[in-house]
MIRO-230235 format. One record per residue (C-alpha): residue number from 1; residue in one letter; x, y, z. Coordinates in nm, 2 decimals, m for minus. Example, Ala and Ser with C-alpha at 12.3 -4.5 7.8 and 13.67 -1.06 7.14 Angstrom:
% residues 2
@nr=1	rest=a	xx=1.23	yy=m0.45	zz=0.78
@nr=2	rest=s	xx=1.37	yy=m0.11	zz=0.71
This chain:
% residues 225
@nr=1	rest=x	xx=m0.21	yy=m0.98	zz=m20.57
@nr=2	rest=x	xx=m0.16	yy=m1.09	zz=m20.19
@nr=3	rest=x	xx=m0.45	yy=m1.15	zz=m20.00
@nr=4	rest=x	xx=m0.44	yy=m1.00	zz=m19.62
@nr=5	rest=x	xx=m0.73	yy=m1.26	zz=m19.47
@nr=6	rest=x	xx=m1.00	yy=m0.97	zz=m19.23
@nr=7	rest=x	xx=m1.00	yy=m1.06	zz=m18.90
@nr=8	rest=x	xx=m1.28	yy=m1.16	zz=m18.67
@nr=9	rest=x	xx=m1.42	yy=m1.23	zz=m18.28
@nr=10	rest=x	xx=m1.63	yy=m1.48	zz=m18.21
@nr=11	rest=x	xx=m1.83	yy=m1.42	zz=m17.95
@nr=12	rest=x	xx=m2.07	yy=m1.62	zz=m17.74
@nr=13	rest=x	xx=m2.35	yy=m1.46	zz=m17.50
@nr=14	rest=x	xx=m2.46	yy=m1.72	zz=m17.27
@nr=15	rest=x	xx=m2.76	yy=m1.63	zz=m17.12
@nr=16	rest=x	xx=m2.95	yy=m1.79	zz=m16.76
@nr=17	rest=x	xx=m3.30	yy=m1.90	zz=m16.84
@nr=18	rest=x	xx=m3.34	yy=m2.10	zz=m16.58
@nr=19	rest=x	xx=m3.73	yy=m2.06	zz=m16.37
@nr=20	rest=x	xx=m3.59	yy=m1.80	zz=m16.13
@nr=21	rest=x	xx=m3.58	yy=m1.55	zz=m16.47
@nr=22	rest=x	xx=m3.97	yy=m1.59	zz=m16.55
@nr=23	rest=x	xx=m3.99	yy=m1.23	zz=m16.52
@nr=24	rest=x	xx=m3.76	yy=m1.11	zz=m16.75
@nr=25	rest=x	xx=m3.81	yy=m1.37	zz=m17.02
@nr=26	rest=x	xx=m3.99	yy=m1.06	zz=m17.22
@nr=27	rest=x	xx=m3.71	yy=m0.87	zz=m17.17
@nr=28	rest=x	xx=m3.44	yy=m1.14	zz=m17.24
@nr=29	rest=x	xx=m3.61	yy=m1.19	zz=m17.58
@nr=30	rest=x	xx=m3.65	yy=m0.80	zz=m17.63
@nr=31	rest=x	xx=m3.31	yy=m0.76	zz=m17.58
@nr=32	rest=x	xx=m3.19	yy=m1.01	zz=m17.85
@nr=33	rest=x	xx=m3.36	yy=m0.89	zz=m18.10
@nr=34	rest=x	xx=m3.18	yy=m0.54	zz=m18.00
@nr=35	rest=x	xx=m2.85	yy=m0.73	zz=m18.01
@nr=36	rest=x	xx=m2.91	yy=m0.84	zz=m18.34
@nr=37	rest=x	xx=m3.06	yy=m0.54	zz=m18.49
@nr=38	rest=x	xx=m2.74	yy=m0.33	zz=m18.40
@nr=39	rest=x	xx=m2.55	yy=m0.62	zz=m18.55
@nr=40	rest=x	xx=m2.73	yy=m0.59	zz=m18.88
@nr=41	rest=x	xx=m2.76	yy=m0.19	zz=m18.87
@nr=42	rest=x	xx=m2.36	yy=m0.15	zz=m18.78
@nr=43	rest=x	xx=m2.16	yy=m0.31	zz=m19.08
@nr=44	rest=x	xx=m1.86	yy=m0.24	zz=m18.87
@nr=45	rest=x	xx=m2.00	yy=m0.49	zz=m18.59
@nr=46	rest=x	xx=m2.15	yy=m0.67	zz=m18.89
@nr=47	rest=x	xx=m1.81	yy=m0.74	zz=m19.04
@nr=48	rest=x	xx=m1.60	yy=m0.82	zz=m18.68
@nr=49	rest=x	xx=m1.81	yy=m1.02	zz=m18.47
@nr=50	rest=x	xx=m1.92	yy=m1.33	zz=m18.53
@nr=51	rest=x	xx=m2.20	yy=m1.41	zz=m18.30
@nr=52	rest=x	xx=m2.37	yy=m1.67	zz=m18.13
@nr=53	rest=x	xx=m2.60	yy=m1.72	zz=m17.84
@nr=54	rest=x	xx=m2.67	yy=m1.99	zz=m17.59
@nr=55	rest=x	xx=m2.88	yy=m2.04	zz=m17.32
@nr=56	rest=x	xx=m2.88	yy=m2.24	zz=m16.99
@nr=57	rest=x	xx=m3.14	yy=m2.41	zz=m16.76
@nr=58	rest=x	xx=m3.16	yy=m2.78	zz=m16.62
@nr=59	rest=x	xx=m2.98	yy=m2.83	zz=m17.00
@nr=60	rest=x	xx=m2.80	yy=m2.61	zz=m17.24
@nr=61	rest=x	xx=m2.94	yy=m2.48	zz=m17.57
@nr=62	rest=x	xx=m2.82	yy=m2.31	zz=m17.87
@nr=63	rest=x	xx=m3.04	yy=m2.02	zz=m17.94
@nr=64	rest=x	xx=m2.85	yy=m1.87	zz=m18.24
@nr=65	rest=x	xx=m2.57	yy=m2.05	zz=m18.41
@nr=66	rest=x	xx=m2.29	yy=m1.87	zz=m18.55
@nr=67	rest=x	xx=m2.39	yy=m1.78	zz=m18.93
@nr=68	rest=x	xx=m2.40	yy=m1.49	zz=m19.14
@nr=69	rest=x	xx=m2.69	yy=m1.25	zz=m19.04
@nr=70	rest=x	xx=m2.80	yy=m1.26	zz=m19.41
@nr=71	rest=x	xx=m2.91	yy=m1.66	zz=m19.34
@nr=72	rest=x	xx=m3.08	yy=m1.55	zz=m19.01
@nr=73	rest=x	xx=m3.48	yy=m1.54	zz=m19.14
@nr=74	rest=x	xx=m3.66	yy=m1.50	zz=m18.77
@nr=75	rest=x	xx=m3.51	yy=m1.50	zz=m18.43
@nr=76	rest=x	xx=m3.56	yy=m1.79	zz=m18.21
@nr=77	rest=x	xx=m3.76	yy=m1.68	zz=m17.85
@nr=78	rest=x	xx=m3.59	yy=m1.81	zz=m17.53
@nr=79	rest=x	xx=m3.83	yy=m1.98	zz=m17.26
@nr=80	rest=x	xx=m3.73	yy=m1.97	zz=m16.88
@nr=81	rest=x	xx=m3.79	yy=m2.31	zz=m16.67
@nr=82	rest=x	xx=m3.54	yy=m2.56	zz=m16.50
@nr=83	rest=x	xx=m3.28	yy=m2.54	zz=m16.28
@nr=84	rest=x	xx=m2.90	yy=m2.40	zz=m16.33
@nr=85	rest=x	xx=m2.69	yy=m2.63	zz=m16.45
@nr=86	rest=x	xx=m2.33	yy=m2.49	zz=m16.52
@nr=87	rest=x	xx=m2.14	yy=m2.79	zz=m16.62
@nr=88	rest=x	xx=m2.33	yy=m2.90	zz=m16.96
@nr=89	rest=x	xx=m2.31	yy=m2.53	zz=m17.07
@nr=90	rest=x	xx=m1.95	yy=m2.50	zz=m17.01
@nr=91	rest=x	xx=m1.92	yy=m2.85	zz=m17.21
@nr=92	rest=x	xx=m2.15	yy=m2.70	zz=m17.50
@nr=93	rest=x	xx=m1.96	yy=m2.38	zz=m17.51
@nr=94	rest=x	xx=m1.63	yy=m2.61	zz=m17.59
@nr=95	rest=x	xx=m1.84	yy=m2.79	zz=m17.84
@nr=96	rest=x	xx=m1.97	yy=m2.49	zz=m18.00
@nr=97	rest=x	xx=m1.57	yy=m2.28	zz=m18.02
@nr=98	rest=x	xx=m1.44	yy=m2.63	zz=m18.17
@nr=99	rest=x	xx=m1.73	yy=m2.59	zz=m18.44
@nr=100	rest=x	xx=m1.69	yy=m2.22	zz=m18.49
@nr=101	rest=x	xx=m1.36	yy=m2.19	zz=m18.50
@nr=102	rest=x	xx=m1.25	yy=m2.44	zz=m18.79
@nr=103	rest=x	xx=m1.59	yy=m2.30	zz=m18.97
@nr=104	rest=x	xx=m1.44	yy=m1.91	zz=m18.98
@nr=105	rest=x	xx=m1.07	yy=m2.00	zz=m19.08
@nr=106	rest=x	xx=m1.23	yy=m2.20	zz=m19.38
@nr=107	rest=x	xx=m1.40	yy=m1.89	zz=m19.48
@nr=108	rest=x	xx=m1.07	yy=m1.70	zz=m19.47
@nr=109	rest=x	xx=m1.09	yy=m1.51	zz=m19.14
@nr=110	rest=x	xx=m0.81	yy=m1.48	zz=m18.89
@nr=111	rest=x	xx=m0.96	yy=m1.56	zz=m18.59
@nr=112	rest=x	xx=m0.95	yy=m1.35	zz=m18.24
@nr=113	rest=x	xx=m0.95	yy=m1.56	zz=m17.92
@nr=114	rest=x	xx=m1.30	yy=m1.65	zz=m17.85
@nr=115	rest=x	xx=m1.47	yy=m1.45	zz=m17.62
@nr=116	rest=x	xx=m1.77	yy=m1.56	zz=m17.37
@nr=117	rest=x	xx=m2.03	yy=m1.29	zz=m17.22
@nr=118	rest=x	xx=m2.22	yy=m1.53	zz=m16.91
@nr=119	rest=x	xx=m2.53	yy=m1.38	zz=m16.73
@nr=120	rest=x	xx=m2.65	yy=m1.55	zz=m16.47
@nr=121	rest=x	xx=m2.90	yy=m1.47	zz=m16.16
@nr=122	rest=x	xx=m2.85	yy=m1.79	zz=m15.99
@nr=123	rest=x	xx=m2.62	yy=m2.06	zz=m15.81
@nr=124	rest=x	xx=m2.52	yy=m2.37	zz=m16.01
@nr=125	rest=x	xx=m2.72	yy=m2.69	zz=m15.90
@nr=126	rest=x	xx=m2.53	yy=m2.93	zz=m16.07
@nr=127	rest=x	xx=m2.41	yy=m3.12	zz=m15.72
@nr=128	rest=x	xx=m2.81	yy=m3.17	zz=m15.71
@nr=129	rest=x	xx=m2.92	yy=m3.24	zz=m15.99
@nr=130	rest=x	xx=m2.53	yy=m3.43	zz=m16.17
@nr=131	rest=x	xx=m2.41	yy=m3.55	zz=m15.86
@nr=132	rest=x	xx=m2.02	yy=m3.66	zz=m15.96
@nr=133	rest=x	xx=m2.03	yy=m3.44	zz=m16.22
@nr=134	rest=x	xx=m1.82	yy=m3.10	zz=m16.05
@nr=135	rest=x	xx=m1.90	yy=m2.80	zz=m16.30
@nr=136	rest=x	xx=m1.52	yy=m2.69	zz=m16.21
@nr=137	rest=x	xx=m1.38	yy=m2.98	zz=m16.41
@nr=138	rest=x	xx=m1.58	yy=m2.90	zz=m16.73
@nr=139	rest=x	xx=m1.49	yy=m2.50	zz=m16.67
@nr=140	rest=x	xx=m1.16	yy=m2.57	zz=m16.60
@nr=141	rest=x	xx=m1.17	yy=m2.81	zz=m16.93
@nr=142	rest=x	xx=m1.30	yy=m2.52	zz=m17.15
@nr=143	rest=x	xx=m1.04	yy=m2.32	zz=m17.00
@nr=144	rest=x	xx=m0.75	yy=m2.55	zz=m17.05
@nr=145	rest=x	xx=m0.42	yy=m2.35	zz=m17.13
@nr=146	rest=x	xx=m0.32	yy=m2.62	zz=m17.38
@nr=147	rest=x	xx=m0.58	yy=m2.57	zz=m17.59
@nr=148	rest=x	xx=m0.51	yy=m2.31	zz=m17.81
@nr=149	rest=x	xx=m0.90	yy=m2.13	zz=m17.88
@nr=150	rest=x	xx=m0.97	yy=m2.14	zz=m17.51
@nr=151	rest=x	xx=m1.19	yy=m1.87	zz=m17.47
@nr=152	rest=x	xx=m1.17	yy=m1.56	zz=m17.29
@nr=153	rest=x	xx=m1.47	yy=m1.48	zz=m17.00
@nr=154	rest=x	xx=m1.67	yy=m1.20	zz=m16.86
@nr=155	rest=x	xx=m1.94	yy=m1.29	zz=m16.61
@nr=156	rest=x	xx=m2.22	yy=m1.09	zz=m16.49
@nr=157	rest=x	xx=m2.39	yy=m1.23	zz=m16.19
@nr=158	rest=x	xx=m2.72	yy=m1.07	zz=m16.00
@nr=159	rest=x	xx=m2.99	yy=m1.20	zz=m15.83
@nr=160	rest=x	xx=m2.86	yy=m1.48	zz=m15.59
@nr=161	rest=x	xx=m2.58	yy=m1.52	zz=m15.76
@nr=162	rest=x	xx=m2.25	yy=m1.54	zz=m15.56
@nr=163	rest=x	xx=m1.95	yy=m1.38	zz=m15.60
@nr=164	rest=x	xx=m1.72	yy=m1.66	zz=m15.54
@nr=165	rest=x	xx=m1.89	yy=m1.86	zz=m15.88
@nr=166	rest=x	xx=m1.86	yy=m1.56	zz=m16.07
@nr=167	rest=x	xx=m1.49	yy=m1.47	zz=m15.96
@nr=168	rest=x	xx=m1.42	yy=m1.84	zz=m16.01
@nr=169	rest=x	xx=m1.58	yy=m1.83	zz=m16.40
@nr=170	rest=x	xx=m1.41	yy=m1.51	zz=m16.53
@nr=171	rest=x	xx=m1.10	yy=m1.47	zz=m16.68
@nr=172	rest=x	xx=m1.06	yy=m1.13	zz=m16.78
@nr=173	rest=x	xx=m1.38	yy=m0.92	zz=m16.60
@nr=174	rest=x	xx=m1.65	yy=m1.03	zz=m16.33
@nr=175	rest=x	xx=m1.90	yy=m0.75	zz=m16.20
@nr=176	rest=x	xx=m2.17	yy=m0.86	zz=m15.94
@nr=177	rest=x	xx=m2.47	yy=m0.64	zz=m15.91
@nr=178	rest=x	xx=m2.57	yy=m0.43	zz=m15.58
@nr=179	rest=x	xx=m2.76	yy=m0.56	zz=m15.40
@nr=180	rest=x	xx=m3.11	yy=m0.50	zz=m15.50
@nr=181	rest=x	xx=m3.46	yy=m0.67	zz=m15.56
@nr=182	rest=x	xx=m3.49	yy=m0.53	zz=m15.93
@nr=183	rest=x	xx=m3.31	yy=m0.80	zz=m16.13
@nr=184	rest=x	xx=m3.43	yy=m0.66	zz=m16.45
@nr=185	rest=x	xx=m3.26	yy=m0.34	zz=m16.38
@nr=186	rest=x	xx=m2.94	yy=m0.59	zz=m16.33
@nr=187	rest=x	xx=m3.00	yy=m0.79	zz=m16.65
@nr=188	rest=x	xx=m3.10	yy=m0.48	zz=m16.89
@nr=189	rest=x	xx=m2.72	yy=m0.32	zz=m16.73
@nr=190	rest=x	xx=m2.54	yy=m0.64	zz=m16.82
@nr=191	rest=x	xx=m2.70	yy=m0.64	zz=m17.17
@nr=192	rest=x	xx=m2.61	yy=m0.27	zz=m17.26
@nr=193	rest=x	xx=m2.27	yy=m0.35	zz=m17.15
@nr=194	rest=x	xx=m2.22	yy=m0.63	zz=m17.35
@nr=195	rest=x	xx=m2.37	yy=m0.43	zz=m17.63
@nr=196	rest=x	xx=m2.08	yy=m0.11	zz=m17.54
@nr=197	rest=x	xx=m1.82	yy=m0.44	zz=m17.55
@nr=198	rest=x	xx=m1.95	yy=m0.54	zz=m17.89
@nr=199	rest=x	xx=m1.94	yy=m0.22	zz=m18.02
@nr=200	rest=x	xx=m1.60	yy=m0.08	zz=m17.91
@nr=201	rest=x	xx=m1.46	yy=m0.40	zz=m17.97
@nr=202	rest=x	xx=m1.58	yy=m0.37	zz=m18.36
@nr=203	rest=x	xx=m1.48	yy=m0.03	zz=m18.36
@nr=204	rest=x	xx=m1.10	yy=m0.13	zz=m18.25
@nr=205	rest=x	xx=m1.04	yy=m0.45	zz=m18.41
@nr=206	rest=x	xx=m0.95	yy=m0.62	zz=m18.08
@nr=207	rest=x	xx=m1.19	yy=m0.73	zz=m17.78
@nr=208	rest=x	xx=m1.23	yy=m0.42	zz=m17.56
@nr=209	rest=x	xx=m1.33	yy=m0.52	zz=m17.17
@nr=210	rest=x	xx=m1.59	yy=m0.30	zz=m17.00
@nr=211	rest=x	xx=m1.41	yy=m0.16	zz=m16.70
@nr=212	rest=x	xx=m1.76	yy=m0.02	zz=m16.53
@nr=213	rest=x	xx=m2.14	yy=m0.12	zz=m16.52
@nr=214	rest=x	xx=m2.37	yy=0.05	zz=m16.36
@nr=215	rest=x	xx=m2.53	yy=m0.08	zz=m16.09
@nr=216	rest=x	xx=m2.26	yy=m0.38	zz=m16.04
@nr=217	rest=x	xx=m1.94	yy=m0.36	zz=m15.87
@nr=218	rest=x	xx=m1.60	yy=m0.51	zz=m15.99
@nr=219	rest=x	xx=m1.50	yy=m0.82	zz=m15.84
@nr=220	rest=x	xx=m1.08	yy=m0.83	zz=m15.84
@nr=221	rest=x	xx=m0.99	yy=m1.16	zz=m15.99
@nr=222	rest=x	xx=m0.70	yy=m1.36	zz=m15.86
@nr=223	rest=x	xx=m0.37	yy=m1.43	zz=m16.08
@nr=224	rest=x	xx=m0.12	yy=m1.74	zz=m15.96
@nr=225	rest=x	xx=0.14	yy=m1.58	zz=m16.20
């Protein structure tokens, strides 16, 4: 009997905790447990995606790896402080694909492109605090078109963020909030439409892109081909 390997998407939610988020660390840590709880409670999510979540201040952090939900005993809590460093997350995020990746074809599943959900309320400070070390060069390293798991990436930016970094980080979607003082409002919309994303994506075996969020406009990205 021939045996057809089940397919799966990794996905990686990369989260901004740097001290401008202070208040919504409650609800950033609310929220992940929601994530994970419609993860456990959805064996069609359950099955597809394969999860893991990272954070990013002055460093980067892994917050969850990517492991069955059945070894996952508490949740880790994510703390807000530092600056926004964009280059050493975009290095980790490499780190972290060339882990996974390997990891879920040894367990037998036919692995989806990677695909990279990036909330962020700020601007990177890496010419401040990494001076000679441009966060472009380490995106455009993760984002190499001759490596073959480079992963997709949708980017939500609110707060201070700017366009231009968020148009410049996507790939596939980029959505910039209206302008507004109520970043939580921003943050809790980014995180339901990831969830939607996760969902749909389960639902149809392939990664589905949100093509509305409320309360954040679509930023056009540019294509050279």
């Amino acid at each position: 009997m021939s045996y057809a390997p089940s397919s799966g998407l990794p996905m990686y939610v990369v989260l901004d905790t740097s001290g401008s988020m202070q208040k919504s660390e409650h609800l950033l840590n609310q929220t992940l447990e929601t994530i994970y709880d419609t993860i456990d409670t959805t064996p069609q999510v359950k099955e597809f995606v394969h999860l893991s979540v990272l954070s990013f201040n002055s460093r980067p952090h892994v917050v969850t790896q990517m492991t069955d939900f059945d070894d996952v005993n508490h949740l880790p809590t994510v703390t807000c402080s530092g600056r926004t460093n964009f280059g050493p997350m975009f290095q980790l995020v490499r780190t972290r694909i060339e882990a996974d990746v390997p990891a879920l074809v040894d367990k037998g599943v036919r692995v989806l492109r990677p695909v990279v959900f990036i909330l962020t309320d700020g601007i990177p400070t890496d010419k401040d605090d990494l001076p000679g070390e441009p966060w472009e060069n380490h995106l455009d390293d993760l984002l190499d078109p001759q490596w073959k798991t480079r992963p997709h990436i949708i980017a939500y930016g609110f707060g201070n963020a700017r366009e231009q970094v968020i148009k410049r980080i996507a790939t596939v979607a980029a959505f910039v909030a209206e302008k507004s003082d109520d970043n939580a409002s921003a943050l809790r919309n980014a995180l339901i439409s990831f969830l939607h994303s996760m969902v749909a994506s389960a639902a149809s075996r392939r990664l589905e892109v949100p093509e509305q969020v409320k309360g954040y406009r679509t930023v056009t990205l540019d294509y050279v081909d």
